[in-house]
Biopython code that builds the backbone (N, CA, C, O; Angstrom):
import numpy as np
from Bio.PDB.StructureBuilder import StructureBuilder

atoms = [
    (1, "UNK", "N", (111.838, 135.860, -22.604)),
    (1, "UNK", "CA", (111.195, 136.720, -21.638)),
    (1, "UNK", "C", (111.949, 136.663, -20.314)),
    (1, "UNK", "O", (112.368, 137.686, -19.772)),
    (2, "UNK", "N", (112.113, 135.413, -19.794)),
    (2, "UNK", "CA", (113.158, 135.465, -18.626)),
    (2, "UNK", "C", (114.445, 135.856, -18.618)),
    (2, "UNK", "O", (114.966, 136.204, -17.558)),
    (3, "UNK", "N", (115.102, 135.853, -19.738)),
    (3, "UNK", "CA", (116.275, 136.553, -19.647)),
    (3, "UNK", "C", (116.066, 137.930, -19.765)),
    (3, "UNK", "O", (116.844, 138.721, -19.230)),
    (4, "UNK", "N", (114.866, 138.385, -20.562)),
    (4, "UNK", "CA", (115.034, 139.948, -20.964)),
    (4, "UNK", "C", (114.645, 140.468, -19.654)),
    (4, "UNK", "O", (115.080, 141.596, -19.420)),
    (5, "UNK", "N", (113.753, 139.787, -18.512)),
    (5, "UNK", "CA", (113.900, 140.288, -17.583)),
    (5, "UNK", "C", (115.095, 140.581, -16.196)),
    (5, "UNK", "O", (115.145, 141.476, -15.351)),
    (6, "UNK", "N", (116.006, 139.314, -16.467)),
    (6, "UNK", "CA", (116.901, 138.889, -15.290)),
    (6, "UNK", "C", (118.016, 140.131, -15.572)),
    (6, "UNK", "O", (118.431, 140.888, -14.695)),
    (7, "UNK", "N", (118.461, 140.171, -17.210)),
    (7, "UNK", "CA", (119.090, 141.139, -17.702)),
    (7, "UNK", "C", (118.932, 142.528, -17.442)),
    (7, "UNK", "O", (119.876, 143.306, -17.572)),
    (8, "UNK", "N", (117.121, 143.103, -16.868)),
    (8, "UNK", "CA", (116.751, 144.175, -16.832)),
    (8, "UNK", "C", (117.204, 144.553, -15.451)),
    (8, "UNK", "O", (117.787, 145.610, -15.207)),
    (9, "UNK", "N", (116.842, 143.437, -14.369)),
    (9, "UNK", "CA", (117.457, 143.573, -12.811)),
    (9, "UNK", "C", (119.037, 144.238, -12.533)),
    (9, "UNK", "O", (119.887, 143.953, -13.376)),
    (10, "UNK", "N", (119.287, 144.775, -11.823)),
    (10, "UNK", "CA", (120.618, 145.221, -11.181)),
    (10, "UNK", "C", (120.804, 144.229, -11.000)),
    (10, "UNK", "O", (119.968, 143.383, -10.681)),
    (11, "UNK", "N", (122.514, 144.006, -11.237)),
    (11, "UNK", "CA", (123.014, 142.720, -11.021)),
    (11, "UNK", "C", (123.285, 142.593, -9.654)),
    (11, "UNK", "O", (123.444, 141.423, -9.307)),
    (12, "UNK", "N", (123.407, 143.598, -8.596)),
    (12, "UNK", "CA", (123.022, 143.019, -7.428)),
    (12, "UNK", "C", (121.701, 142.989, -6.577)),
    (12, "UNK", "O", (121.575, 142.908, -5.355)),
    (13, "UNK", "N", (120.827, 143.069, -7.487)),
    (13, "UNK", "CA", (119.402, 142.419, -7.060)),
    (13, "UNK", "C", (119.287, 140.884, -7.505)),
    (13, "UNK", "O", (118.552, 140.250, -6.748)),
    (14, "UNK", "N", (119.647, 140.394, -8.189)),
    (14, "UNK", "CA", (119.579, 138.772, -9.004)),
    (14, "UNK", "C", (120.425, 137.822, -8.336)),
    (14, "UNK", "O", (121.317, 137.890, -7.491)),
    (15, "UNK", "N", (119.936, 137.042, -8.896)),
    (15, "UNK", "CA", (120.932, 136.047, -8.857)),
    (15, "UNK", "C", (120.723, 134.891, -9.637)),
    (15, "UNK", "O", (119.736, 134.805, -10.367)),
    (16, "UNK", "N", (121.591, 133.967, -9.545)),
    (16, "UNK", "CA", (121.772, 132.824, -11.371)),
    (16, "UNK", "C", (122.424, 132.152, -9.962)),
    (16, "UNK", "O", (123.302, 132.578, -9.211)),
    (17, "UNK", "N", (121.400, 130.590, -9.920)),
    (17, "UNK", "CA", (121.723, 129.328, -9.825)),
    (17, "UNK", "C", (121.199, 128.020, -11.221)),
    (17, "UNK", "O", (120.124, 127.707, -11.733)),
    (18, "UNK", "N", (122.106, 127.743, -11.325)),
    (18, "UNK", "CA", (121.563, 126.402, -12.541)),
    (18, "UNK", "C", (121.250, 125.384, -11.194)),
    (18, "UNK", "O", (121.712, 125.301, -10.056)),
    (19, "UNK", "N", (120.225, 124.679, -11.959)),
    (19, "UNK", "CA", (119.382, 123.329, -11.559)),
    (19, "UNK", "C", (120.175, 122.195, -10.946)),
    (19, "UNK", "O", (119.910, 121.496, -9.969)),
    (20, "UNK", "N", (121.549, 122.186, -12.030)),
    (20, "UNK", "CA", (122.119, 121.047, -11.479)),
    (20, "UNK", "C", (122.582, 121.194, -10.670)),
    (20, "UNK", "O", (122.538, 120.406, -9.725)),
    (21, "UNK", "N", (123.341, 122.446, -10.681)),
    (21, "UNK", "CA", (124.562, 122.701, -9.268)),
    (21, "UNK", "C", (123.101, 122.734, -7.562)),
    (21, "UNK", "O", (123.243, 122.208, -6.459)),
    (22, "UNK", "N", (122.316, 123.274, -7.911)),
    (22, "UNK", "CA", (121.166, 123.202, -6.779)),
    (22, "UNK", "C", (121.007, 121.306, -6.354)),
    (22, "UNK", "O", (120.880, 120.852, -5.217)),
    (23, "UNK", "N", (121.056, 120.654, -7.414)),
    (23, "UNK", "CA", (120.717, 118.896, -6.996)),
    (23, "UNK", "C", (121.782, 118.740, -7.040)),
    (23, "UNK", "O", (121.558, 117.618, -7.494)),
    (24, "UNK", "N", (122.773, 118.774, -7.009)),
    (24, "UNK", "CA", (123.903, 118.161, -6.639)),
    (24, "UNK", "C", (125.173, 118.465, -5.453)),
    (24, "UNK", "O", (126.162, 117.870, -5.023)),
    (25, "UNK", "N", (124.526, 119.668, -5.250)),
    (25, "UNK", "CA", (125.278, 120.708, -3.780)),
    (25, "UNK", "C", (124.480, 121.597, -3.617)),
    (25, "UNK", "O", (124.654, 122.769, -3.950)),
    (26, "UNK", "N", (123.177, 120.981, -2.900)),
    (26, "UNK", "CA", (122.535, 122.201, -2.538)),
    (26, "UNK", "C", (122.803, 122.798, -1.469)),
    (26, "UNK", "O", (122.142, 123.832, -1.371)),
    (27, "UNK", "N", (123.667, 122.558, -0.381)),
    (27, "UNK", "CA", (123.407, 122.936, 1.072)),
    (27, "UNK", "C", (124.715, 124.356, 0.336)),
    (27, "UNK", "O", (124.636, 125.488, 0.814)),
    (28, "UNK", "N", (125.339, 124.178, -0.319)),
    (28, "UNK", "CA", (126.528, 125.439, -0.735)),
    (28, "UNK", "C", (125.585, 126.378, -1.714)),
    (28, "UNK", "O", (125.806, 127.584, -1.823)),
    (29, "UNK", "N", (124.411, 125.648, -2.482)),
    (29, "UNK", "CA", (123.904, 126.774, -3.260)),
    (29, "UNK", "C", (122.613, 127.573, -2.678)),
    (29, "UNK", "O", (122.177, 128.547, -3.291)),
    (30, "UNK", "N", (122.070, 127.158, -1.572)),
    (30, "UNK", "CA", (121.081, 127.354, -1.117)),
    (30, "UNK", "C", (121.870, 128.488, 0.371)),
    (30, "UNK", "O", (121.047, 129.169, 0.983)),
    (31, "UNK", "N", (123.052, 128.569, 0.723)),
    (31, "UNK", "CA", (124.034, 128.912, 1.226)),
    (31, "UNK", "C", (124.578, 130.038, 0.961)),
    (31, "UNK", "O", (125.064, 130.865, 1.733)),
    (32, "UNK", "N", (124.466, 130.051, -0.355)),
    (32, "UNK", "CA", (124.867, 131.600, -1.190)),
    (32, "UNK", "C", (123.800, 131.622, -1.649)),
    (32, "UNK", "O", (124.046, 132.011, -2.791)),
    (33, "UNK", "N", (122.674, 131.472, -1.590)),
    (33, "UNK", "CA", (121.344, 132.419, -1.847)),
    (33, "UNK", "C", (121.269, 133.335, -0.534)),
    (33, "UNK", "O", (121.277, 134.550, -0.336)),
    (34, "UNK", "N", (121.200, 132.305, 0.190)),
    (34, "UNK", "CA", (120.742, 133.290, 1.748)),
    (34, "UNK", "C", (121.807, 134.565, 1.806)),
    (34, "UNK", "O", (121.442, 135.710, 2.072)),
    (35, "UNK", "N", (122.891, 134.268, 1.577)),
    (35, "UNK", "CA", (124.088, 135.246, 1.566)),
    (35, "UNK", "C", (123.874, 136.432, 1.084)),
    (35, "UNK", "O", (123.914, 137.558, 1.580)),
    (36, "UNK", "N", (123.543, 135.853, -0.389)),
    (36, "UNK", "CA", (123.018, 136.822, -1.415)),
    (36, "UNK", "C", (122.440, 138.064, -0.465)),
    (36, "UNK", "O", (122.905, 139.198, -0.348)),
    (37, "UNK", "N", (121.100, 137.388, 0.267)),
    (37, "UNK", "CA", (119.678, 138.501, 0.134)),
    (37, "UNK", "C", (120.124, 138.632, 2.240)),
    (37, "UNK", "O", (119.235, 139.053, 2.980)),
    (38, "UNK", "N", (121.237, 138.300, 2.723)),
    (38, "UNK", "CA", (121.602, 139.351, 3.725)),
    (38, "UNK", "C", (120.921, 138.412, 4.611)),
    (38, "UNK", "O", (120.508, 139.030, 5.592)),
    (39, "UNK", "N", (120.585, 136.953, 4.673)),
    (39, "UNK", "CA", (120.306, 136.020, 5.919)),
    (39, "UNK", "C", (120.943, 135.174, 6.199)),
    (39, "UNK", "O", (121.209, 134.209, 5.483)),
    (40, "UNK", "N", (121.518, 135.488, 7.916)),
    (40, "UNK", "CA", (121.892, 134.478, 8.207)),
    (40, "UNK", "C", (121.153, 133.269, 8.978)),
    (40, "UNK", "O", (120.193, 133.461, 9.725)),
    (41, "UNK", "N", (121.618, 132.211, 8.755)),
    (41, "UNK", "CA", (120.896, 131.068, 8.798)),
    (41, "UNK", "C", (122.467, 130.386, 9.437)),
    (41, "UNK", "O", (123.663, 130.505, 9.171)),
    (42, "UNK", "N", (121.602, 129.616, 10.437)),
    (42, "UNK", "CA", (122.861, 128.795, 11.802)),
    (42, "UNK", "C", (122.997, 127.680, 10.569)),
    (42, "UNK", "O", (121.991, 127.426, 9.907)),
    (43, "UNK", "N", (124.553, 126.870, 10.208)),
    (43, "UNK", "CA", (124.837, 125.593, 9.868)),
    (43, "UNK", "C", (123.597, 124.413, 10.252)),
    (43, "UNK", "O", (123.287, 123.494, 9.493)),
    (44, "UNK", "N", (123.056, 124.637, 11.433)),
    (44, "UNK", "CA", (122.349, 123.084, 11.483)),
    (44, "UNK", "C", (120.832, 123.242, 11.020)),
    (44, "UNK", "O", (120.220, 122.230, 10.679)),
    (45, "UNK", "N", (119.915, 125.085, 10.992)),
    (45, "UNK", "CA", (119.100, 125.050, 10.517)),
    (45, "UNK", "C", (119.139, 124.991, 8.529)),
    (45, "UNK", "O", (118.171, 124.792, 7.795)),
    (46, "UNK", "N", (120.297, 125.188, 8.201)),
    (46, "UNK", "CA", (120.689, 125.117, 6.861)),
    (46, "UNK", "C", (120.349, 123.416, 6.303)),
    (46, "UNK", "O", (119.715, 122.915, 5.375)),
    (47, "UNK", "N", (121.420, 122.760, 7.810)),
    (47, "UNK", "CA", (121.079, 121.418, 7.189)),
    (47, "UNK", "C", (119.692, 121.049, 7.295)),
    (47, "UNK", "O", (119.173, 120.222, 6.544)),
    (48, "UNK", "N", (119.115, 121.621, 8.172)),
    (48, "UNK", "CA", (117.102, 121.155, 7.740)),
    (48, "UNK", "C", (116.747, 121.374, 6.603)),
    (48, "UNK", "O", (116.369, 120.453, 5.880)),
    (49, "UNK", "N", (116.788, 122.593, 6.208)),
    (49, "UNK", "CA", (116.450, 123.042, 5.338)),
    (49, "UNK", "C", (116.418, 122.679, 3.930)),
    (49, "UNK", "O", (115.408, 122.635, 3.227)),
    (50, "UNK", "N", (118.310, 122.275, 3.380)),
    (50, "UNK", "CA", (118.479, 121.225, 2.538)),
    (50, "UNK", "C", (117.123, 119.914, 2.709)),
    (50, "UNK", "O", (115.958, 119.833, 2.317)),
    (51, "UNK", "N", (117.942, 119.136, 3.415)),
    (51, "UNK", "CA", (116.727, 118.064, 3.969)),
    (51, "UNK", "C", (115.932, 118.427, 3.576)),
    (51, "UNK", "O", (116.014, 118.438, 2.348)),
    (52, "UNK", "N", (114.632, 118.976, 4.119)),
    (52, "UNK", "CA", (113.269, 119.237, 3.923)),
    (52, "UNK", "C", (112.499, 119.653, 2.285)),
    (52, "UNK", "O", (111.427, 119.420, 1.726)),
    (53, "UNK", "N", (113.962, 120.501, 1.924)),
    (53, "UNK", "CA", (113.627, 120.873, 0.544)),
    (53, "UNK", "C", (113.676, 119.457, -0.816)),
    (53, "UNK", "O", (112.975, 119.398, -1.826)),
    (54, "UNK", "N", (114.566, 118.639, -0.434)),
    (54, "UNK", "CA", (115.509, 117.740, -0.912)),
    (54, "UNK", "C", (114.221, 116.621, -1.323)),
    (54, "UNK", "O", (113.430, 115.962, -0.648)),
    (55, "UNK", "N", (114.519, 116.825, -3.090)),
    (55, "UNK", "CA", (113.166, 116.142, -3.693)),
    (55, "UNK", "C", (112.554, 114.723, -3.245)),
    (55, "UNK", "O", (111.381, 114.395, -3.072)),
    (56, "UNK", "N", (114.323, 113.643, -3.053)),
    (56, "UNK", "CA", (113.872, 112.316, -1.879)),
    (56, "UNK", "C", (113.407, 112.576, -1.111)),
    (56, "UNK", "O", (112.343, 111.998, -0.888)),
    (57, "UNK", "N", (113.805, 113.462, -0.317)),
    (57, "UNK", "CA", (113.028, 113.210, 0.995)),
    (57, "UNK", "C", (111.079, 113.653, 0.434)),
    (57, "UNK", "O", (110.320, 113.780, 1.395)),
    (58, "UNK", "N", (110.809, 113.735, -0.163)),
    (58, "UNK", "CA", (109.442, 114.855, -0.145)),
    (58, "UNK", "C", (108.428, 113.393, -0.094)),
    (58, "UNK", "O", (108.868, 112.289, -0.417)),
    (59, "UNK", "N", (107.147, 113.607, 0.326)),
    (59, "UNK", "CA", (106.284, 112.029, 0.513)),
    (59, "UNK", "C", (106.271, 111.783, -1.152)),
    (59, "UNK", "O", (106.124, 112.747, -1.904)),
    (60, "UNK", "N", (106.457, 110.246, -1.730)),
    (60, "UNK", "CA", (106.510, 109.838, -2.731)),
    (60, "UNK", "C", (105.212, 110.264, -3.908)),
    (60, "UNK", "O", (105.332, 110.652, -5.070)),
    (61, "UNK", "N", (103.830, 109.989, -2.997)),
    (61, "UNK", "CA", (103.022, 110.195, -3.953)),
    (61, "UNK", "C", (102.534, 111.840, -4.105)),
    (61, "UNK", "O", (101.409, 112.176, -4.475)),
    (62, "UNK", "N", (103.763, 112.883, -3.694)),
    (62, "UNK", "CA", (103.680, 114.089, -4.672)),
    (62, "UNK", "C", (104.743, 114.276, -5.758)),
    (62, "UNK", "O", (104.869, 115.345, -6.355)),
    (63, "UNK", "N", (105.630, 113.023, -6.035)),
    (63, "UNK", "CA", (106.517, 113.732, -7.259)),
    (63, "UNK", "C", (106.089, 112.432, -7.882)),
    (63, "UNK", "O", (105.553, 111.456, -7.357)),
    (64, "UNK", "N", (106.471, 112.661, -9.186)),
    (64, "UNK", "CA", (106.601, 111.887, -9.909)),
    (64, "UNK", "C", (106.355, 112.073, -11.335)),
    (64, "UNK", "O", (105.693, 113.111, -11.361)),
    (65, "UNK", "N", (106.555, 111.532, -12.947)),
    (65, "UNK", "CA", (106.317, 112.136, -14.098)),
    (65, "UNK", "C", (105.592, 112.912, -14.646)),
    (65, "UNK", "O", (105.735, 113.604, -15.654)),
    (66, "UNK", "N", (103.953, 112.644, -13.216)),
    (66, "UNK", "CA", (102.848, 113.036, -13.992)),
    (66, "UNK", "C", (102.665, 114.150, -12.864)),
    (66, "UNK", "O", (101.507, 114.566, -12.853)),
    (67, "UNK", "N", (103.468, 114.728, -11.939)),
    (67, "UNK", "CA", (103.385, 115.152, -11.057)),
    (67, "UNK", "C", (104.352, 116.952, -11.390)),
    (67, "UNK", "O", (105.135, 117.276, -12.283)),
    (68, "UNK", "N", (103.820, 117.690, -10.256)),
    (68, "UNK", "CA", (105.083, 119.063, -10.677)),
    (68, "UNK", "C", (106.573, 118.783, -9.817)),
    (68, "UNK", "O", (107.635, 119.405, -9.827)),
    (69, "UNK", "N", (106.250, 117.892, -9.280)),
    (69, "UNK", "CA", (107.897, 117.490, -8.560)),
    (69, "UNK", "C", (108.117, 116.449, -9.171)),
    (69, "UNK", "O", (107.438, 115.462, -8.886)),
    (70, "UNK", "N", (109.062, 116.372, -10.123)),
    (70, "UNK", "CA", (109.184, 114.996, -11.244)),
    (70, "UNK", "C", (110.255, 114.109, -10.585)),
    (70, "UNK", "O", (110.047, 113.722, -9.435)),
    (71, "UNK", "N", (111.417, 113.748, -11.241)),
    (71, "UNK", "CA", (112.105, 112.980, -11.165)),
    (71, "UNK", "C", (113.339, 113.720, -10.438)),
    (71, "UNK", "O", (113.962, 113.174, -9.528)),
    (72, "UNK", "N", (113.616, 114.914, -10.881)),
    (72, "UNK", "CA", (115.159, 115.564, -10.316)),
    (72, "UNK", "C", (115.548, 115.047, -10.775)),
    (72, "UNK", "O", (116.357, 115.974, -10.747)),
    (73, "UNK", "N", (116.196, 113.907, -11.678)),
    (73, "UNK", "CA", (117.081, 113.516, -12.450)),
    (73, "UNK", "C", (117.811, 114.823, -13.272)),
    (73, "UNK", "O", (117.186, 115.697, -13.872)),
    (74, "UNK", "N", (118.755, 114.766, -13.192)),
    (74, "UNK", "CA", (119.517, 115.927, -13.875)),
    (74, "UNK", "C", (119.973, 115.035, -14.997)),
    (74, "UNK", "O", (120.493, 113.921, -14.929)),
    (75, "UNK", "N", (119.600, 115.919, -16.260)),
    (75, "UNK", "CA", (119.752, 114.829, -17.751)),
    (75, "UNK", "C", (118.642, 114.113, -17.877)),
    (75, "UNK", "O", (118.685, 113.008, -18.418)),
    (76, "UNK", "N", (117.577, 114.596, -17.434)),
    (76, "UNK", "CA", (115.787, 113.105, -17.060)),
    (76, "UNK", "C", (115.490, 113.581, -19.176)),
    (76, "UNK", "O", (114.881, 112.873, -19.978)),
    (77, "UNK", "N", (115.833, 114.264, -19.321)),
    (77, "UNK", "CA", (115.183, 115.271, -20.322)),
    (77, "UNK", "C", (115.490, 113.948, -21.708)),
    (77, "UNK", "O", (114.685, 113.596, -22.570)),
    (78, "UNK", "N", (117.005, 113.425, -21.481)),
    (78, "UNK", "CA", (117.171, 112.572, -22.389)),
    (78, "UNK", "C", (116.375, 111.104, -22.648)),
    (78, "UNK", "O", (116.368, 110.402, -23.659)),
    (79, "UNK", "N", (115.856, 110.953, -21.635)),
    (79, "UNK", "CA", (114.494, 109.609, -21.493)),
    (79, "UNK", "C", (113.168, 110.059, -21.923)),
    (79, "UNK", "O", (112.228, 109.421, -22.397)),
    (80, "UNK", "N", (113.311, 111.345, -21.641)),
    (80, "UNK", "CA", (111.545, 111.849, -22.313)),
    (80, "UNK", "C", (111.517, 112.250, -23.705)),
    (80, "UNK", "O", (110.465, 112.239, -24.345)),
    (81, "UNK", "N", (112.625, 112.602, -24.201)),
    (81, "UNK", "CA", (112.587, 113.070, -25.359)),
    (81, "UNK", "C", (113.157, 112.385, -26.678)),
    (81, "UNK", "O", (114.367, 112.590, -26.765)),
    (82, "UNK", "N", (112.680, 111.683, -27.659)),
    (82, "UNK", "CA", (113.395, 111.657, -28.814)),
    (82, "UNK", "C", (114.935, 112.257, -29.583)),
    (82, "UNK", "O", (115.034, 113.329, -30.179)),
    (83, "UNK", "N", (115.766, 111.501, -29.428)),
    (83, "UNK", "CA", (116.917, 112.427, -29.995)),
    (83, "UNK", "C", (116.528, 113.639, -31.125)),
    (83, "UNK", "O", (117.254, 114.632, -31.176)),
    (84, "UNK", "N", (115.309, 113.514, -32.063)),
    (84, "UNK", "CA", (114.978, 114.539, -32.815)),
    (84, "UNK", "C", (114.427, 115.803, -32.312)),
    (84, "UNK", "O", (114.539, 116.951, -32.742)),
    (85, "UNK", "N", (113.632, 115.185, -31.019)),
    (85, "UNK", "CA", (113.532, 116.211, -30.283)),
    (85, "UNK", "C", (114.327, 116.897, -29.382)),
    (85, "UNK", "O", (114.348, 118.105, -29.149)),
    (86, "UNK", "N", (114.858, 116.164, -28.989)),
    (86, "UNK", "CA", (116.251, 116.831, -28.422)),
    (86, "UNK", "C", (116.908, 118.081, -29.101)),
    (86, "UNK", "O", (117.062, 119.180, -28.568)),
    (87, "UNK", "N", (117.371, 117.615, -30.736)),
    (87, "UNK", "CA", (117.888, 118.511, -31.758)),
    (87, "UNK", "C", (117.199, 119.627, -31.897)),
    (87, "UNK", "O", (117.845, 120.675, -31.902)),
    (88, "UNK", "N", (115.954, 119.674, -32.022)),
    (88, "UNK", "CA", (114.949, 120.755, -32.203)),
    (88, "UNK", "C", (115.010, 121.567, -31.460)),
    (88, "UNK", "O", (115.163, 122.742, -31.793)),
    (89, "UNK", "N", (114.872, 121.029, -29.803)),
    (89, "UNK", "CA", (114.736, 121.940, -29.035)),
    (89, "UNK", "C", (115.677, 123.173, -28.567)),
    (89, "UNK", "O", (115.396, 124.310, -28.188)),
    (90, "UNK", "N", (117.331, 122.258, -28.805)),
    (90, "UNK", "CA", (118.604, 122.745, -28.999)),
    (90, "UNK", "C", (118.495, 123.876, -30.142)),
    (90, "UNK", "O", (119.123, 124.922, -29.979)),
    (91, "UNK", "N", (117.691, 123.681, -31.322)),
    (91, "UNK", "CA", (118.003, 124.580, -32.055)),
    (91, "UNK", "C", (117.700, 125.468, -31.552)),
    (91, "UNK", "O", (118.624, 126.260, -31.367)),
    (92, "UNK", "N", (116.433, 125.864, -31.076)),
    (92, "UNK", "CA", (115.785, 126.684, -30.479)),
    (92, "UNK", "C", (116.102, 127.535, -29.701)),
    (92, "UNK", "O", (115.842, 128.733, -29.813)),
    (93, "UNK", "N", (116.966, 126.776, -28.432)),
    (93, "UNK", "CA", (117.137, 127.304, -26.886)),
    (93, "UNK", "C", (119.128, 127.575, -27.250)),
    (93, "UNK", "O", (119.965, 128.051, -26.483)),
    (94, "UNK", "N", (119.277, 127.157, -28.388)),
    (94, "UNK", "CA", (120.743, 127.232, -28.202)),
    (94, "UNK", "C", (121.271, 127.773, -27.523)),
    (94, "UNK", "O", (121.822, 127.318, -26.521)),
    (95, "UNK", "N", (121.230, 129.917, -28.209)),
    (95, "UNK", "CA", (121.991, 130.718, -27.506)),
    (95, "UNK", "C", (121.806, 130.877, -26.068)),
    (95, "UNK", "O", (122.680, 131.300, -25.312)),
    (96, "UNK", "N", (120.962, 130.622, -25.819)),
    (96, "UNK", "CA", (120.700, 130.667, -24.408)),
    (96, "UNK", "C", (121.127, 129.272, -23.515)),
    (96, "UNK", "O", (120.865, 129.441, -22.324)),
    (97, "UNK", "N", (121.401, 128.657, -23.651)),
    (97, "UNK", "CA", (121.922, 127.412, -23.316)),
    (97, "UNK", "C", (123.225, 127.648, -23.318)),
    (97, "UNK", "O", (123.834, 127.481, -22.262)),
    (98, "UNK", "N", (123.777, 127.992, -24.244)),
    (98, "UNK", "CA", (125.309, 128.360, -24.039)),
    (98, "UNK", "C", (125.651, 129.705, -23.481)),
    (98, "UNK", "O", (126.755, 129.857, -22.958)),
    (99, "UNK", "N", (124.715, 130.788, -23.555)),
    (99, "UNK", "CA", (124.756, 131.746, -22.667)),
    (99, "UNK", "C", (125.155, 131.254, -21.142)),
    (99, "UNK", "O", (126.145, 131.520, -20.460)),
    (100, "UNK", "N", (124.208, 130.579, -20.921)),
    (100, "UNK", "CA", (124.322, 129.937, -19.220)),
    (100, "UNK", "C", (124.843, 128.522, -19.112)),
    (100, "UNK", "O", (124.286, 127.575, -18.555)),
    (101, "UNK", "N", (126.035, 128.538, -19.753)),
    (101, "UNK", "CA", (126.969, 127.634, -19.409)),
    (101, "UNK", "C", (126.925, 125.946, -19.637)),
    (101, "UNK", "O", (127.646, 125.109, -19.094)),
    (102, "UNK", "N", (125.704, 125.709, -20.739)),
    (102, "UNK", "CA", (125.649, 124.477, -20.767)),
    (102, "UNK", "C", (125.865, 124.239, -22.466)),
    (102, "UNK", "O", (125.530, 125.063, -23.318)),
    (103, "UNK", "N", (126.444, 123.037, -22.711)),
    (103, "UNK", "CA", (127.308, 122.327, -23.807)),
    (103, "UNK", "C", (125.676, 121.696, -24.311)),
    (103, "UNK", "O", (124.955, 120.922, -23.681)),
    (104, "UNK", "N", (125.426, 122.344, -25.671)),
    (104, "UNK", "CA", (124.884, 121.730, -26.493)),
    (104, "UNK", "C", (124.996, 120.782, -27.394)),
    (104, "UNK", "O", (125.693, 120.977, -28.389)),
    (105, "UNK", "N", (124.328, 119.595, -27.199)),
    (105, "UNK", "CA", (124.864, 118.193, -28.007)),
    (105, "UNK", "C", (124.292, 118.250, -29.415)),
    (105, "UNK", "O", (124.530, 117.346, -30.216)),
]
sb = StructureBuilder()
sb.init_structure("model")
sb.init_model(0)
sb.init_chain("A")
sb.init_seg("    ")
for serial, (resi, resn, name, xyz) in enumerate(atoms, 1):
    if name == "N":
        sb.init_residue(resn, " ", resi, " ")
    sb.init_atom(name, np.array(xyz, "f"), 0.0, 1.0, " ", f" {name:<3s}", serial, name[0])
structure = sb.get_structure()
């Protein structure tokens, strides 16, 4: 459903950030969002912004496993899940997983 919709958008209405590249360089991906949609935003309110958004920084007792702000661990998926489940889910999500650039194990 989310792709049949993202696919339906003009490709310059959309836009495609993956998860990891957002936790691991967000102040460049959050940088070319604003770009994207035509705002500029000064370098030092950018760096708030990162900051503020930035899952460490958020007060502890709103993230957590049992929480909707979890871990941010990028790869957390391999501690929660059973390698069988892992496989399964891969079967599942394959094409689309390799559609958007990620190596199925």
């Amino acid at each position: 459903i989310i792709r049949t919709a993202y696919d339906a958008h003009d490709p310059d209405l959309r836009y495609f950030v993956r998860y990891e590249d957002m936790r691991t360089d967000p102040a460049t991906q959050i940088g070319r969002l604003l770009e994207a949609i035509d705002m500029a935003v000064p370098p030092e309110d950018l760096v708030q912004l990162v900051a503020d958004a930035t899952l460490e920084n958020m007060p502890a007792e709103t993230r957590g496993p049992d929480k909707a702000r979890q871990t941010g661990e990028v790869g957390g998926y391999r501690g929660a899940f059973s390698p069988d489940e892992i496989e399964l889910m891969n079967g599942i999500m394959r094409n689309n997983l390799e559609r958007y650039g990620y190596t199925v194990e």
